[in-house]
DSSP file (Angstrom, degrees, kcal/mol; ACC not computed):
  #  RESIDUE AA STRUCTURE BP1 BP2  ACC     N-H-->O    O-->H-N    N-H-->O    O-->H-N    TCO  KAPPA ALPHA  PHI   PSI    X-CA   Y-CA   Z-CA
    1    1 A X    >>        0   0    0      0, 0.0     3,-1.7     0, 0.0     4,-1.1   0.000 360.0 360.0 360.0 -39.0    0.0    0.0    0.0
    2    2 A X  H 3>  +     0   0    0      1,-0.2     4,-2.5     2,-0.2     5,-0.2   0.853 360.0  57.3 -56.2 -52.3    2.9    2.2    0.9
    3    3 A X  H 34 S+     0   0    0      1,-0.2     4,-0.4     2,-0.2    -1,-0.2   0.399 107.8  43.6 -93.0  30.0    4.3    1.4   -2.4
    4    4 A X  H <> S+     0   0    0     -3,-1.7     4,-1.1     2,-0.1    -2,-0.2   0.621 111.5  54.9-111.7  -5.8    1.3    2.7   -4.6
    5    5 A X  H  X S+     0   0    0     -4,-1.1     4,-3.9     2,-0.2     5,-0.3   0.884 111.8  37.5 -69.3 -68.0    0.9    5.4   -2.8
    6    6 A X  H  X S+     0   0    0     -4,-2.5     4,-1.7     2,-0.2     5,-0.2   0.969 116.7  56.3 -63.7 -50.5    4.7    6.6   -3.2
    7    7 A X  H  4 S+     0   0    0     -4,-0.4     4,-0.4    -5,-0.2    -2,-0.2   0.835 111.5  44.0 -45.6 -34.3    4.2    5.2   -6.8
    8    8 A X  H >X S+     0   0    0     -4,-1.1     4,-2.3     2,-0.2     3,-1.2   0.900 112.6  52.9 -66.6 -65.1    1.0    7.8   -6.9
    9    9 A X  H 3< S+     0   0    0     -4,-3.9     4,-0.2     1,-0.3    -2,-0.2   0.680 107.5  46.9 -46.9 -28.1    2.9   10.4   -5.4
   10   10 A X  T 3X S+     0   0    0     -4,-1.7     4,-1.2    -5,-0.3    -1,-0.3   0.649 112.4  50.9 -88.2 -26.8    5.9   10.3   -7.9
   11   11 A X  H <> S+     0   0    0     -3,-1.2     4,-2.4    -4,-0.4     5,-0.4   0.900 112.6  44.5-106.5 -16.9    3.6   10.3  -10.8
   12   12 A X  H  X S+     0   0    0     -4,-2.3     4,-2.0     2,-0.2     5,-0.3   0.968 113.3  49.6 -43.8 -51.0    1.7   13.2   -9.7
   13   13 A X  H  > S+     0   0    0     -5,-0.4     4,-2.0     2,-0.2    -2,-0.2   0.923 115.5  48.3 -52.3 -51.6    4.9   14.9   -8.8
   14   14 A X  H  X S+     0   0    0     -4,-1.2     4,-2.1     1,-0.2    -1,-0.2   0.974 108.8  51.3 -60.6 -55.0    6.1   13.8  -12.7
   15   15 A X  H  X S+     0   0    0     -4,-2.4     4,-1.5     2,-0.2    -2,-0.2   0.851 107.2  53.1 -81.9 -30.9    3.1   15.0  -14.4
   16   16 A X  H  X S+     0   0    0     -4,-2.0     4,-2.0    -5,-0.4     5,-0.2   0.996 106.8  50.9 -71.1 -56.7    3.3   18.5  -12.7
   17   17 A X  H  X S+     0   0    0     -4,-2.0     4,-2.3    -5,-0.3    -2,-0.2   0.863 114.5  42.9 -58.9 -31.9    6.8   19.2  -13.7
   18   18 A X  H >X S+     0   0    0     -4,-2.1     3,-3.0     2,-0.2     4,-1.3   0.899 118.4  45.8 -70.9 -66.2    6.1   18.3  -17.4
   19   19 A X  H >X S+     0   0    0     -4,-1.5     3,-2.6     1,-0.3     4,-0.6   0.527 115.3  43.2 -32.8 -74.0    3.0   20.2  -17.1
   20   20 A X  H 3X S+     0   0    0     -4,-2.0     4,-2.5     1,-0.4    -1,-0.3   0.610 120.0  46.7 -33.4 -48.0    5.0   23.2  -15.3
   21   21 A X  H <X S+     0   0    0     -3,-3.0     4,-0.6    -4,-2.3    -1,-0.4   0.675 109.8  59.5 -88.1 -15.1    8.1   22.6  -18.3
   22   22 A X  H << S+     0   0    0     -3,-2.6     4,-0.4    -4,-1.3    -2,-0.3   0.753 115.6  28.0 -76.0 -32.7    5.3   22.5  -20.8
   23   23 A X  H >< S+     0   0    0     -4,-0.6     3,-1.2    -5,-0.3    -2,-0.2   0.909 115.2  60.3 -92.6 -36.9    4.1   25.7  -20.1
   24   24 A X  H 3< S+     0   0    0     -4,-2.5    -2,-0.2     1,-0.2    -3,-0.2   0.726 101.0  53.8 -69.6 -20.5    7.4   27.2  -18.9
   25   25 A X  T 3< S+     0   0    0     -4,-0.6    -1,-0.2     2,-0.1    -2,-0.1   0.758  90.5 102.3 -93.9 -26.8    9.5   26.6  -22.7
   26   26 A X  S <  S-     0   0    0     -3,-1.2     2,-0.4    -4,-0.4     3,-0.0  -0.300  84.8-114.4 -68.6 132.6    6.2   28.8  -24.6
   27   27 A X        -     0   0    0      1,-0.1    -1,-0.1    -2,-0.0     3,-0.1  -0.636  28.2 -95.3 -83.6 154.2    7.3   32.0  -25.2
   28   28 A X        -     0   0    0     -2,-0.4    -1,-0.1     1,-0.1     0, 0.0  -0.265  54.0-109.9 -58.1 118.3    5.7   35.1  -23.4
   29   29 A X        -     0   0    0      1,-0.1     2,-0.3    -3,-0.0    -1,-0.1  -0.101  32.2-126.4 -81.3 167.2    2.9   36.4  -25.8
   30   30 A X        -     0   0    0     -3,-0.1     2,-0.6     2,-0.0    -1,-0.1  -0.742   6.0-125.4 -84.1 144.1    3.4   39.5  -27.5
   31   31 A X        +     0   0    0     -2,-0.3     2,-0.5     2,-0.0    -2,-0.0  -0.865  31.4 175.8-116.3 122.7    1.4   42.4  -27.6
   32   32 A X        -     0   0    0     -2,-0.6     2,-0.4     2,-0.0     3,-0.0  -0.661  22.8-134.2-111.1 131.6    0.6   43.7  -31.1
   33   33 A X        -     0   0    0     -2,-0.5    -2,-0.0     1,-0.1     0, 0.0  -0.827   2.0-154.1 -98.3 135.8   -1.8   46.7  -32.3
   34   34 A X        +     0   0    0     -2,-0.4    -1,-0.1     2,-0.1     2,-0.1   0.358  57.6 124.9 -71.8  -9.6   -4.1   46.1  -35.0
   35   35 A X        -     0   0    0      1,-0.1     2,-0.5    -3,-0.0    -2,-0.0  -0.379  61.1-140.5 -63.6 140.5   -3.9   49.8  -35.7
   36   36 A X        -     0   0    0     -2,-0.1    -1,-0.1     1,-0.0    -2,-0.1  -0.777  30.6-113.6-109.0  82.1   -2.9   50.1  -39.5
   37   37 A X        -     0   0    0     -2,-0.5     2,-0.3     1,-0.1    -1,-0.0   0.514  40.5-154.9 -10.7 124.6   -0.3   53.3  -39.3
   38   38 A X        -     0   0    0      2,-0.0     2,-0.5     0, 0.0    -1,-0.1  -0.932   8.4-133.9-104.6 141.9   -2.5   56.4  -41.5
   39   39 A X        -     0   0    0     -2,-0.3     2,-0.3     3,-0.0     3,-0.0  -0.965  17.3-149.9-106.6 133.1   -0.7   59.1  -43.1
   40   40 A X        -     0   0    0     -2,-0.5     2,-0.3     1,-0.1     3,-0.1  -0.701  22.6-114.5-130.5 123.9   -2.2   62.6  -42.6
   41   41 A X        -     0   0    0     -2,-0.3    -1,-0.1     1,-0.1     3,-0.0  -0.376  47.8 -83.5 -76.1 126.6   -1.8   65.0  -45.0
   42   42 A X        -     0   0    0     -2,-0.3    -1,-0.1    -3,-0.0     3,-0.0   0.152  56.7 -93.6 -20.7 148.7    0.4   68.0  -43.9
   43   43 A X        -     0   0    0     -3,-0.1     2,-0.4     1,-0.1     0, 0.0  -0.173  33.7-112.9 -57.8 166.2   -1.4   70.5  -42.0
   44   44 A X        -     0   0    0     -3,-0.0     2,-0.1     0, 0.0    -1,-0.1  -0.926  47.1-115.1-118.5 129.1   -2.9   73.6  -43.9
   45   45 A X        -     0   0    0     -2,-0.4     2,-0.7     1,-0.1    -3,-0.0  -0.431  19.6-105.8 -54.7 120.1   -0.8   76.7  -42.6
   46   46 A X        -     0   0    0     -2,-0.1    -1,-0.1     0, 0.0     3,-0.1  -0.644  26.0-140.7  24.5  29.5   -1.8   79.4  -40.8
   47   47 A X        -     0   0    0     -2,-0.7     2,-0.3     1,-0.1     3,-0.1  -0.140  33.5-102.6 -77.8 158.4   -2.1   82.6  -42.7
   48   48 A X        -     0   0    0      1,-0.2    -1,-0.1    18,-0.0    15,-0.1  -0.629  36.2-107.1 -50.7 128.9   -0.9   85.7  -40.7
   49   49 A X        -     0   0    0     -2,-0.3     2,-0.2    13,-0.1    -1,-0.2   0.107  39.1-153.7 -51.4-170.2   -3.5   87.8  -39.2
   50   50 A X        -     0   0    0     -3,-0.1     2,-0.4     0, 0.0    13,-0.2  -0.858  28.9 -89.6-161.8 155.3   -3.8   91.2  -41.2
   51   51 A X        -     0   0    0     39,-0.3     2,-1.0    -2,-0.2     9,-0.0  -0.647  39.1-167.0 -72.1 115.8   -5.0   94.6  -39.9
   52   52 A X    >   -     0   0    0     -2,-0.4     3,-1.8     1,-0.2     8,-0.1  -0.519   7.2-179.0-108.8  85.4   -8.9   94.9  -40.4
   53   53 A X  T 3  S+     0   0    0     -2,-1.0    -1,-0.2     1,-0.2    67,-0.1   0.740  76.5  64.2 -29.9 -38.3  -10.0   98.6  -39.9
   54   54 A X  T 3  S+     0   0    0      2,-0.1    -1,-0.2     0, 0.0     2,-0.2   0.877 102.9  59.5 -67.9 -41.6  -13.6   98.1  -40.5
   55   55 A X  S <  S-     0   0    0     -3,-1.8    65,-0.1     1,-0.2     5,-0.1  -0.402  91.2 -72.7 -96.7 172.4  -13.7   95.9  -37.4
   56   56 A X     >  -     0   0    0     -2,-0.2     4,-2.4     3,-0.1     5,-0.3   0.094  23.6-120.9 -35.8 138.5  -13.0   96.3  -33.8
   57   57 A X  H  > S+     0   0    0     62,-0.4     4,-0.6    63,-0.4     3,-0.2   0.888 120.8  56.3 -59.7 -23.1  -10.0   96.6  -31.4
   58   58 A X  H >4 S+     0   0    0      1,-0.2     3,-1.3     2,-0.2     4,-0.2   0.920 112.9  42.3 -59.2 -59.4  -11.4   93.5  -29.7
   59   59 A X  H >4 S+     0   0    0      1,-0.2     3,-0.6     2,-0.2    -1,-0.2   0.731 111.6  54.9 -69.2 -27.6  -11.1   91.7  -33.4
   60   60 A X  H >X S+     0   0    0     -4,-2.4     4,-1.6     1,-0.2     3,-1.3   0.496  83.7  97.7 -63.5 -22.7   -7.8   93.2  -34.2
   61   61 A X  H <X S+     0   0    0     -3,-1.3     4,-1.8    -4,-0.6     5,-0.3   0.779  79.0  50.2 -54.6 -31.0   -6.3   91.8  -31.0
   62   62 A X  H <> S+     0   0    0     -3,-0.6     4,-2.1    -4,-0.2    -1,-0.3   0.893 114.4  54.9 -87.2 -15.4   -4.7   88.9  -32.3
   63   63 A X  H <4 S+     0   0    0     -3,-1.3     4,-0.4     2,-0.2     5,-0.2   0.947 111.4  44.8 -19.8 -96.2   -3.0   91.9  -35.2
   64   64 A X  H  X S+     0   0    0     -4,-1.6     4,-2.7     1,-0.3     3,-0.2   0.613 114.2  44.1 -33.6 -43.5   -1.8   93.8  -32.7
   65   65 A X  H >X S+     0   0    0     -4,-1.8     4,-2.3    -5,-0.3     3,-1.8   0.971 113.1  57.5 -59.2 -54.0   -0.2   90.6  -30.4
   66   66 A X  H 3< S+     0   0    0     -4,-2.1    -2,-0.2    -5,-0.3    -1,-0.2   0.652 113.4  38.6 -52.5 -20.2    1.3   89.2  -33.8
   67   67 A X  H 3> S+     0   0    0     -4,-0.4     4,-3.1    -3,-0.2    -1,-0.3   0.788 116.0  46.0 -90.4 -26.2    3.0   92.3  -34.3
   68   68 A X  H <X S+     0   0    0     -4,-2.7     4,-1.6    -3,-1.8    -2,-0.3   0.788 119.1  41.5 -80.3 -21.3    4.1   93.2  -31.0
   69   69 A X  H  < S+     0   0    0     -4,-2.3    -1,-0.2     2,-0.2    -2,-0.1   0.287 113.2  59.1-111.9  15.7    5.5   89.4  -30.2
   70   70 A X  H  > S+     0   0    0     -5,-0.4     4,-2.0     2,-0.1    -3,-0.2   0.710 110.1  43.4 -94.2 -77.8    7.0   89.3  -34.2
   71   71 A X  H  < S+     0   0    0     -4,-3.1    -2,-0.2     1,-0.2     3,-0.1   0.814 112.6  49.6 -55.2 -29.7    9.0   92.3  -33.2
   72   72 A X  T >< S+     0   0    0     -4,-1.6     3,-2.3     1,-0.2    -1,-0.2   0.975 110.8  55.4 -45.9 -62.8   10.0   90.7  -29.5
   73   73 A X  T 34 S+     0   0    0      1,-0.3     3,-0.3    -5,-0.2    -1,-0.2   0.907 114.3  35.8 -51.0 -29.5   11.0   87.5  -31.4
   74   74 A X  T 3< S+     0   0    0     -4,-2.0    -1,-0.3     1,-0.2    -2,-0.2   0.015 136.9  21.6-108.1  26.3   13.4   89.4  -33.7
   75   75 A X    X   -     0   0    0     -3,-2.3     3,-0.6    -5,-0.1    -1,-0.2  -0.197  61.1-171.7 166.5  70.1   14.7   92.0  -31.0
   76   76 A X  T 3  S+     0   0    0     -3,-0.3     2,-0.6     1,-0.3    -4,-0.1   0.785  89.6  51.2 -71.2 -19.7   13.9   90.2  -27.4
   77   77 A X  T 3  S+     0   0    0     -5,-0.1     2,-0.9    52,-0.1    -1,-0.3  -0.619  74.9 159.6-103.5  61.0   15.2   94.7  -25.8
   78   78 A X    <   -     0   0    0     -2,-0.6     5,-0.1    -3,-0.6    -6,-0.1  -0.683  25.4-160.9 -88.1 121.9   12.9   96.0  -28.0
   79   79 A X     >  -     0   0    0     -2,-0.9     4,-1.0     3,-0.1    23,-0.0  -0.133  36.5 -73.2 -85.1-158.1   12.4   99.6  -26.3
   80   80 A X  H >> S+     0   0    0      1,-0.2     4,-1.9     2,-0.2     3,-1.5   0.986 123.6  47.1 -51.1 -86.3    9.3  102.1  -26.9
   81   81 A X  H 3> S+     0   0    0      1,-0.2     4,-4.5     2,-0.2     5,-0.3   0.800 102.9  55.7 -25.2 -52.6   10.2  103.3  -30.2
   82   82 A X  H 34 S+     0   0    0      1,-0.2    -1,-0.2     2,-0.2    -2,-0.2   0.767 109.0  48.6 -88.7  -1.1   10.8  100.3  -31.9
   83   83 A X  H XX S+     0   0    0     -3,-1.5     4,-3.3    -4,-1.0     3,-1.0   0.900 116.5  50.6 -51.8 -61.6    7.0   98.8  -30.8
   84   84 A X  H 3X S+     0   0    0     -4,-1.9     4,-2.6     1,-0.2    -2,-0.2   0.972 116.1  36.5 -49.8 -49.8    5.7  102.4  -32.2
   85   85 A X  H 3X S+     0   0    0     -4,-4.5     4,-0.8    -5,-0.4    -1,-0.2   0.543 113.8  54.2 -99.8   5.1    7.5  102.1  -35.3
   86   86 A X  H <4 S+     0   0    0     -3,-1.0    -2,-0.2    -5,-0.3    -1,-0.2   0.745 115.0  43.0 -86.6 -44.0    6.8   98.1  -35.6
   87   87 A X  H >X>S+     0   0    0     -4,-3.3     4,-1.1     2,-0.2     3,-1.0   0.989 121.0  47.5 -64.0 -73.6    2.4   99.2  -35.1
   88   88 A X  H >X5S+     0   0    0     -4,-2.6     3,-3.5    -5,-0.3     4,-0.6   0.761 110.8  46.5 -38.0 -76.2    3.3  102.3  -37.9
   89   89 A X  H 3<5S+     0   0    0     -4,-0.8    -1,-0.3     1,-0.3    -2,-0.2   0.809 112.2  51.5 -80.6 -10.5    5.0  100.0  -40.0
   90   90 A X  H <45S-     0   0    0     -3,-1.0   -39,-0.3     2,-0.1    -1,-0.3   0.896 130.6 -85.4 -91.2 -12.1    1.8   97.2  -39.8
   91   91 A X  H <<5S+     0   0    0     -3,-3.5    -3,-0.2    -4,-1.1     2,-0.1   0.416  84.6 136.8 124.6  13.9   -0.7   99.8  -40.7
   92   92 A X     << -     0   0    0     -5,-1.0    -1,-0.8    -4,-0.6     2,-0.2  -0.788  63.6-114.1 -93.0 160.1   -1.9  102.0  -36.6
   93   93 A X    >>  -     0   0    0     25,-0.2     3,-4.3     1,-0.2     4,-0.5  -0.938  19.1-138.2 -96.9  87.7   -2.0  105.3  -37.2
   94   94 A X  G >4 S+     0   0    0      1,-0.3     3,-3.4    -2,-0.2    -1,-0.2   0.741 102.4  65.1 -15.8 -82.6    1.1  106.8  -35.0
   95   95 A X  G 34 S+     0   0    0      1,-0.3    -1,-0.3    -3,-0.1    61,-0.1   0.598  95.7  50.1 -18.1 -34.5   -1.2  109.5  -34.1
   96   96 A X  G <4 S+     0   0    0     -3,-4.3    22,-2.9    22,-0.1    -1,-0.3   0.479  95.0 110.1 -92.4  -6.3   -3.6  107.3  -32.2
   97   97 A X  E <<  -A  117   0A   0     -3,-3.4     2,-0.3    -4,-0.5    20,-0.2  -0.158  43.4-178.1 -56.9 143.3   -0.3  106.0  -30.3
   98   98 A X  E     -A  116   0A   0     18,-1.2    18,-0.9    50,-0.1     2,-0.1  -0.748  12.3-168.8-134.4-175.2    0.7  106.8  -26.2
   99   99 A X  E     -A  115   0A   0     -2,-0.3    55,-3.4    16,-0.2     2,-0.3  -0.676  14.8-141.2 172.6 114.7    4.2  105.3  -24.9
  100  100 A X        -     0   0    0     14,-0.7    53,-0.1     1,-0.2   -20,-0.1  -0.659  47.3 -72.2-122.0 159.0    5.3  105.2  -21.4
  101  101 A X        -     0   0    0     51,-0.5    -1,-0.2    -2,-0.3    11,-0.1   0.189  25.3-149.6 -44.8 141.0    9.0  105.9  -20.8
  102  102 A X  S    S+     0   0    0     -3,-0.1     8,-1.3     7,-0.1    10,-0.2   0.990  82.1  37.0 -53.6 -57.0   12.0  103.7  -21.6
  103  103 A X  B    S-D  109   0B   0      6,-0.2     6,-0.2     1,-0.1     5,-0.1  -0.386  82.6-111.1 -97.8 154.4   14.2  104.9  -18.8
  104  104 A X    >   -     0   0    0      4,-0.8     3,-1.0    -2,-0.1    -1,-0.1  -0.001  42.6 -95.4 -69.5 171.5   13.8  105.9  -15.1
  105  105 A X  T 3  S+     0   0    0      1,-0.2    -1,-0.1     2,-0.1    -2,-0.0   0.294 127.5  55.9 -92.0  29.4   14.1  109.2  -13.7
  106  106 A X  T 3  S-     0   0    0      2,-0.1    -1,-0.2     3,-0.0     3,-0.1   0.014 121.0-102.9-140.5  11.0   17.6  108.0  -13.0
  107  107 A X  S <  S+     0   0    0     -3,-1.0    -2,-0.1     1,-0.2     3,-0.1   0.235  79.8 121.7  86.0 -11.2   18.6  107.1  -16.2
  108  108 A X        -     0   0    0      1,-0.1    -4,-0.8    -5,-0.1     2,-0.2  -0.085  68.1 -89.8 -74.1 179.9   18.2  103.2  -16.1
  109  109 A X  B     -D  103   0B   0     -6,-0.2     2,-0.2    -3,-0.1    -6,-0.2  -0.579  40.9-108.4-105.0-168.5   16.1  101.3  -18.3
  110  110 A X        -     0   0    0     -8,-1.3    19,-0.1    -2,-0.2     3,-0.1  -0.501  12.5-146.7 -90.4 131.6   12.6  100.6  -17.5
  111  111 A X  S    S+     0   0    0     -2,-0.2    21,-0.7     1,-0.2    18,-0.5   0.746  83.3  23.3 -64.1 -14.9   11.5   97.1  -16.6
  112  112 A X        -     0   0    0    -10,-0.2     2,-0.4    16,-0.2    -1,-0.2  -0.961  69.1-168.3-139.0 127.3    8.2   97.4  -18.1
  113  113 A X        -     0   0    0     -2,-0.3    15,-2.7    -3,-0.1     2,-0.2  -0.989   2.2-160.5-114.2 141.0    6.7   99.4  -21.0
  114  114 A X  B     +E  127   0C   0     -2,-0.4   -14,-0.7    13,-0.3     2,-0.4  -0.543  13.1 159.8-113.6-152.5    3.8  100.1  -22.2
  115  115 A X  E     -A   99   0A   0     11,-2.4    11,-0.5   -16,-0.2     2,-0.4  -0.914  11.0-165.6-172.9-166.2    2.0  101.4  -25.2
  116  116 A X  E     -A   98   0A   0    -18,-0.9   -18,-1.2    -2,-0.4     2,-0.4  -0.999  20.3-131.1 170.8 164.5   -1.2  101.6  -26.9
  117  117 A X  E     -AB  97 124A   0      7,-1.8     7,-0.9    -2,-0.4     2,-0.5  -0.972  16.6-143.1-156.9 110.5   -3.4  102.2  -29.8
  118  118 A X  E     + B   0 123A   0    -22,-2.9     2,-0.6    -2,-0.4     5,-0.2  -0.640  42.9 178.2 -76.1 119.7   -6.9  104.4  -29.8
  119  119 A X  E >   - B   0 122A   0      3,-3.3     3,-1.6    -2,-0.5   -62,-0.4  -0.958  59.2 -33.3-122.3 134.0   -8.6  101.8  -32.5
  120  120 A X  T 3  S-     0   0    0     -2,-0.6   -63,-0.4     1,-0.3     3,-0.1   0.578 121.0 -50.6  29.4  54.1  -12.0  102.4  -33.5
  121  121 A X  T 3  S+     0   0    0      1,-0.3    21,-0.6   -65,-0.1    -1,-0.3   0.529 130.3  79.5 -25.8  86.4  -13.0  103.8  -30.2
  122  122 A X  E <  S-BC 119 141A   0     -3,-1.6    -3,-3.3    19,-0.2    -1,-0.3  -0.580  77.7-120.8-149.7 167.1  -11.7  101.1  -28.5
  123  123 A X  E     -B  118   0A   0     17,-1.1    17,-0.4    -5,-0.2    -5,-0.2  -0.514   7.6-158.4-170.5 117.5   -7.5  100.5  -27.4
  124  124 A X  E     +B  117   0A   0     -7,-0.9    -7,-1.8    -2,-0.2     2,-0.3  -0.353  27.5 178.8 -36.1 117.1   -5.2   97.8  -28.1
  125  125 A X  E     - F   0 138C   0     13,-0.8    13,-2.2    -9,-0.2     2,-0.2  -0.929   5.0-169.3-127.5 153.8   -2.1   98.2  -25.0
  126  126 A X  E     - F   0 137C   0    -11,-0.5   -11,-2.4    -2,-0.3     2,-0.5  -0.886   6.8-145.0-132.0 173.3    0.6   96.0  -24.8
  127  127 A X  E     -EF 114 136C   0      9,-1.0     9,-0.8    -2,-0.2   -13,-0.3  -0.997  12.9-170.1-137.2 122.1    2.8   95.6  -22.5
  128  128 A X        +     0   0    0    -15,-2.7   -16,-0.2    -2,-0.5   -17,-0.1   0.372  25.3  49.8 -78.7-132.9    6.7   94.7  -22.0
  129  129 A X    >   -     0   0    0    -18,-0.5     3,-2.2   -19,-0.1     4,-0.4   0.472  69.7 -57.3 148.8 122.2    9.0   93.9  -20.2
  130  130 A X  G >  S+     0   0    0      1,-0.3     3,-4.4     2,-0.2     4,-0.5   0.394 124.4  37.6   4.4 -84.1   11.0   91.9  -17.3
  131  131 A X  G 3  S+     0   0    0    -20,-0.5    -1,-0.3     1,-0.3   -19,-0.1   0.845 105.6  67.9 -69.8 -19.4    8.8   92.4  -14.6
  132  132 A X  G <  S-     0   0    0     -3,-2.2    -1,-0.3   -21,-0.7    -2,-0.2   0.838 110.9-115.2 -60.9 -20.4    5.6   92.2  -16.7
  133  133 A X    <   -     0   0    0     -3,-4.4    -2,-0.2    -4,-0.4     2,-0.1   0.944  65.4 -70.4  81.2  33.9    6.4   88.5  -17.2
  134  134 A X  S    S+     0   0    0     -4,-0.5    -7,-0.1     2,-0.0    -1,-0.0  -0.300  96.6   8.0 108.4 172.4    6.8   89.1  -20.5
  135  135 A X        +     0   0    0     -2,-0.1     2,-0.3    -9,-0.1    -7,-0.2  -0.470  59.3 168.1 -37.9 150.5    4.5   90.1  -23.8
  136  136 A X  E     -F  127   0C   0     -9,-0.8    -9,-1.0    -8,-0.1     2,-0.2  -0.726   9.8-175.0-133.2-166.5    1.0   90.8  -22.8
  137  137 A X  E     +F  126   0C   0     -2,-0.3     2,-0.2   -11,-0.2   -11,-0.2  -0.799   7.6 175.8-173.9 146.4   -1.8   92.5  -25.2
  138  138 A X  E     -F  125   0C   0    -13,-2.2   -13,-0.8    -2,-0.2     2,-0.2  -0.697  27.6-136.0-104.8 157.7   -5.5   93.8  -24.6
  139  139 A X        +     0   0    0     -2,-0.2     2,-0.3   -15,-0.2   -15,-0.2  -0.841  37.7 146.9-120.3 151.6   -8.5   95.3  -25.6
  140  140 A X        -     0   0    0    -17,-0.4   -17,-1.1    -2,-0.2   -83,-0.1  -0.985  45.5 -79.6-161.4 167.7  -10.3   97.6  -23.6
  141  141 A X  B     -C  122   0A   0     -2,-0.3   -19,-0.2   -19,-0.2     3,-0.1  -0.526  50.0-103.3 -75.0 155.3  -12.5  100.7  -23.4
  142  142 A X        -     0   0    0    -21,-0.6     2,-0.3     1,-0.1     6,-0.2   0.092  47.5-100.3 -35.3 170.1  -11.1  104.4  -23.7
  143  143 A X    >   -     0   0    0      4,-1.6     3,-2.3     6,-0.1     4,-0.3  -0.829  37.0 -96.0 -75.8 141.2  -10.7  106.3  -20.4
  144  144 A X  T 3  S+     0   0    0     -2,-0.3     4,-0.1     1,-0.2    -2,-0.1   0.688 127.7  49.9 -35.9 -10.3  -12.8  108.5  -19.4
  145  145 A X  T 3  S-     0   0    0      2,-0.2    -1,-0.2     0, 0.0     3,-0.1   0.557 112.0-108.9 -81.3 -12.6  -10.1  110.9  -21.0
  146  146 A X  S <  S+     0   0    0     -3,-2.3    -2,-0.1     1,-0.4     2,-0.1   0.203  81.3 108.0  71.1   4.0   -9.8  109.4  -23.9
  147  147 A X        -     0   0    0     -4,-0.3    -4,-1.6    -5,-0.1    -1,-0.4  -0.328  56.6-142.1 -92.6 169.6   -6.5  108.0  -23.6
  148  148 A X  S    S+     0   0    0      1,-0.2     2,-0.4    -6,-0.2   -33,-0.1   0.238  77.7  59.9-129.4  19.3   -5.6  104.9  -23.2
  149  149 A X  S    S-     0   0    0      2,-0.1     2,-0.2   -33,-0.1    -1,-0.2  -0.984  73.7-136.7-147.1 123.3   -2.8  104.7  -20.9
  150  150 A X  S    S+     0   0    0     -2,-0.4    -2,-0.0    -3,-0.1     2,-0.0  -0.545  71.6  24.8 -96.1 147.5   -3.3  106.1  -17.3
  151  151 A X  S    S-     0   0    0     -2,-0.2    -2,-0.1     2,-0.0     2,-0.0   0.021 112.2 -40.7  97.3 168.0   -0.4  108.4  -15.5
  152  152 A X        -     0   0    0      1,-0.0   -51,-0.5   -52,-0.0     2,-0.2  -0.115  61.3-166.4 -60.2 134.2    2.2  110.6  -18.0
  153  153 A X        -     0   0    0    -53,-0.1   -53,-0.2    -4,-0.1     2,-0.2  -0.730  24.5 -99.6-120.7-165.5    3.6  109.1  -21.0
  154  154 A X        -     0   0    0    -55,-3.4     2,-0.2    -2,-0.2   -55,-0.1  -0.550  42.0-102.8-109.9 153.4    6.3  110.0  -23.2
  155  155 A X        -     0   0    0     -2,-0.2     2,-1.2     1,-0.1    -1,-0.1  -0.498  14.5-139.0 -78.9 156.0    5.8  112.0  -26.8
  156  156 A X        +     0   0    0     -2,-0.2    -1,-0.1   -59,-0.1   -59,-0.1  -0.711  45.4 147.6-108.1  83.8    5.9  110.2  -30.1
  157  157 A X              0   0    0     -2,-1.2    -1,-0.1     1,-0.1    -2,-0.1  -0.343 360.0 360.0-100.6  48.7    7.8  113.0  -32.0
  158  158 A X              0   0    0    -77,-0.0    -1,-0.1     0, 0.0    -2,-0.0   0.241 360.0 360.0-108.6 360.0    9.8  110.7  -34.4
């Protein structure tokens, strides 16, 4: 009895190790995507905004960024002027321009400027500079003054 028992016990013991080496030799499945690669026809560019007088400073706002953060790219110290003469040269009217000082009353230069555009009675400001964090751009209503830039600014006689 002893020895069918140990005879039982060995061939369980046998048949689990082939099993065990029957599964162990199979290789590890793979995992495979049925997704069939697609190729996607190039994107359609962009066009660059363009100035549209007829409409609003609101609608103009992305103009106004694209010009000021065109000139930033291509002049990262771009002072007062060359924003003024970047708007002139995209189609604002200089006249309708304000401009708050480069420099300090101590001769250093400014950390922030801004500037501005009376548009369709409405005004585009941006904004400069280290402590600004950078570009920024608006629209917003006139002042009660009509200006669009609060406290003294600088003239645009160029």
């Amino acid at each position: 009895m002893r020895a069918i028992r140990l005879w039982c016990a060995v061939g369980i013991l046998s048949l689990g190790l082939s099993l065990a080496g029957c599964g162990g030799t199979s290789p590890a499945p793979q995992v495979t995507s049925n997704a069939v690669p697609t190729s996607t026809p190039g994107a359609t560019p962009i066009p660059d905004p363009v100035l549209q007088p007829s409409l609003s400073a609101k609608e103009n706002l992305g103009y106004f960024d694209f010009v000021n953060k065109r000139l930033i790219a291509a002049n990262p110290n771009a002072d007062g002027r060359a924003f003024v003469d970047a708007l002139v040269a995209a189609g604002f009217a200089k006249a309708d321009m304000q401009l708050t000082v480069d420099k300090t009353t101590v001769n250093l230069v400014a950390n922030s400027i801004q500037f501005s555009v009376k548009f369709n009675g409405a005004c585009l400001i941006g904004q400069s500079g280290p402590d600004s964090g950078g570009y920024h751009g608006e629209a917003t209503s006139l002042l009660s003054t009509g200006a669009c830039l609060v406290g003294q600014t600088r003239p645009i006689d160029w």
